[in-house]
C-alpha positions as CSV (number, residue, x, y, z in Angstrom):
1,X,-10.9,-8.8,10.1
2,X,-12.6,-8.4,7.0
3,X,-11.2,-5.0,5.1
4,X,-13.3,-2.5,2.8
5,X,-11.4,0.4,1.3
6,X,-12.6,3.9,2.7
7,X,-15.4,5.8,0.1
8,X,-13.8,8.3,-2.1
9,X,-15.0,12.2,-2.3
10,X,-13.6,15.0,-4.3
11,X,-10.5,17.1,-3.8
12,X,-8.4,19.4,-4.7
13,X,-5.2,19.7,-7.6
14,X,-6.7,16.3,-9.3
15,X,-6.6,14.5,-5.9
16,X,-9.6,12.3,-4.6
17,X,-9.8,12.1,-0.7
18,X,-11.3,9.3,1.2
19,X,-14.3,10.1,3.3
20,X,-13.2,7.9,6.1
21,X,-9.7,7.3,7.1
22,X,-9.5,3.3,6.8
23,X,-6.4,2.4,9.6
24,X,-4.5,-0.8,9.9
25,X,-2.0,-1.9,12.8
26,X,-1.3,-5.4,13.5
27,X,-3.6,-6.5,15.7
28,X,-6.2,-5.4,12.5
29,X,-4.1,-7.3,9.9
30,X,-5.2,-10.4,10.4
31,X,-6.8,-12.1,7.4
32,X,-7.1,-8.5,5.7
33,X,-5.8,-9.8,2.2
34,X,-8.1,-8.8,-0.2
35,X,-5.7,-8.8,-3.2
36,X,-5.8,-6.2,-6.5
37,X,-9.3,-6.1,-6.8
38,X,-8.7,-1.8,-6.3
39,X,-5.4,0.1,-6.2
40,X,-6.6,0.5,-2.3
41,X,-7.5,-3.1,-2.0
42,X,-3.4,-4.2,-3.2
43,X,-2.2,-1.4,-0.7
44,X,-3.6,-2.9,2.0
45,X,-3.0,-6.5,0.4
46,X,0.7,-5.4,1.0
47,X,1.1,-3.7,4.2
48,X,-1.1,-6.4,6.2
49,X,0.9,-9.2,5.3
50,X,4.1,-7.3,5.9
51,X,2.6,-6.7,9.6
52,X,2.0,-10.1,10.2
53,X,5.5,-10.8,8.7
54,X,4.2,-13.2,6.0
55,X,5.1,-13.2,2.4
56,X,1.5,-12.8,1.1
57,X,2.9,-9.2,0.1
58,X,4.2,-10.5,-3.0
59,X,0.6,-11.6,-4.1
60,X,0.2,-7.7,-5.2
61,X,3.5,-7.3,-7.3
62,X,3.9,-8.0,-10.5
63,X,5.9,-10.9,-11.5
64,X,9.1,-11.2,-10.9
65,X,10.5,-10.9,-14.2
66,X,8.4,-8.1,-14.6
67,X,9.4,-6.1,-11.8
68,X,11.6,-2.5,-12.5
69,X,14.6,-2.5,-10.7
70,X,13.5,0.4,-8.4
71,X,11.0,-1.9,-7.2
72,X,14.0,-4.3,-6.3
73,X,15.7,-2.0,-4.6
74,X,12.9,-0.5,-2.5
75,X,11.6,-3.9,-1.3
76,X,15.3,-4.7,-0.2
77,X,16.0,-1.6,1.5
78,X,12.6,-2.2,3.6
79,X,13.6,-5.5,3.8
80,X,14.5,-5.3,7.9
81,X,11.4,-2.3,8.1
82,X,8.5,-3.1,10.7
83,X,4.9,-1.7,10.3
84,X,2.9,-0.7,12.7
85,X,0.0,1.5,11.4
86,X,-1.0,2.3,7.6
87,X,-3.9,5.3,7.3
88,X,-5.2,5.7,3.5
89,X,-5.5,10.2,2.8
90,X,-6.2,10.3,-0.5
91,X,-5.7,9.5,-4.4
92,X,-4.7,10.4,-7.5
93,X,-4.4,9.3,-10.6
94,X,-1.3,9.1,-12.5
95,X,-1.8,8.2,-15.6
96,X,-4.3,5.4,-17.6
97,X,-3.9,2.4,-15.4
98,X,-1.6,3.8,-12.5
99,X,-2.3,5.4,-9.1
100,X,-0.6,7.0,-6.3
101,X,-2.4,6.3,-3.1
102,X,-1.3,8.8,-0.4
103,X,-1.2,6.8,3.0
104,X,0.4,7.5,6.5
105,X,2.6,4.6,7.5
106,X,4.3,3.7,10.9
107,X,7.3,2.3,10.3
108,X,9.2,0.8,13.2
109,X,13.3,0.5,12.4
110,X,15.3,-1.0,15.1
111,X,14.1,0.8,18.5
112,X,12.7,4.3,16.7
113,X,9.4,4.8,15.5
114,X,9.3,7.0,12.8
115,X,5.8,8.4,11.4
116,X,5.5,9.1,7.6
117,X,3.2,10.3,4.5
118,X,4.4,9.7,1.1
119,X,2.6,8.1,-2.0
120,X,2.5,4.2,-3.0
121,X,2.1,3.6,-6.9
122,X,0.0,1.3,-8.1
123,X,-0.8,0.2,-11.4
124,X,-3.6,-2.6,-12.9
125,X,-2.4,-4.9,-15.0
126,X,-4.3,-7.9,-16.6
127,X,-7.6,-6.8,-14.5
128,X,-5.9,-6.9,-11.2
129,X,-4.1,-4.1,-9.1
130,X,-0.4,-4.3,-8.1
131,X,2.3,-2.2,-5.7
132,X,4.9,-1.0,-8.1
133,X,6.7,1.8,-5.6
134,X,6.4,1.5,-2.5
135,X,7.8,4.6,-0.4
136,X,11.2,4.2,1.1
């Protein structure tokens, strides 16, 4: 599947909203690895590979020795996580460099499917995009 991240329109409070909602599950996940080229573009870099159950994931994160330790912690607690759908809502910037993308995830844990909509922070560094906090 070749992936394109959703056009962006004005909000409200500083946030930007998408014009289309651009969805993911894992039957659409399937070669959508389009890297950091936009903090939407490493958003769904991450959560396609993590639906197919690869490690391609790590391609969007900054360098190990350069990761924070709540990174760490986050990408171990989700460790055991499946996905099952990722919606993009909207965007904001954080400060110079550094995102949060509002999405909707699916997350399937054990037998329960549990719906959620919280905010991944991204950040560019050296001309490319990574995940720095992911939502647990």
């Amino acid at each position: 599947m070749t992936w394109a991240a959703p056009a962006i329109e004005a909000g409200e409070d500083g946030w930007e909203n998408y014009a289309s909602t651009a969805e993911l599950a894992p039957d659409t996940a399937d070669g959508v690895a389009p890297g950091g080229v936009s903090p939407e573009a490493a958003v769904a870099h991450f959560y396609a590979s993590r639906m197919r159950g690869d490690s391609r994931w790590s391609e969007v994160l900054p360098p190990e020795g350069e990761r924070e330790g709540v990174l760490e912690r986050k990408l171990a607690k989700m460790k055991d996580w499946g996905y099952e759908g990722l919606r993009f809502l909207k965007r904001k910037p954080k400060s110079r460099g550094r995102y949060w993308v509002k999405v909707g995830l699916d997350i399937r844990l054990g037998d329960r499917l549990k719906s959620i909509t919280n905010e991944v922070t991204v950040q560019e560094r050296e001309g490319s995009w990574v995940v720095i906090r992911p939502p647990t």
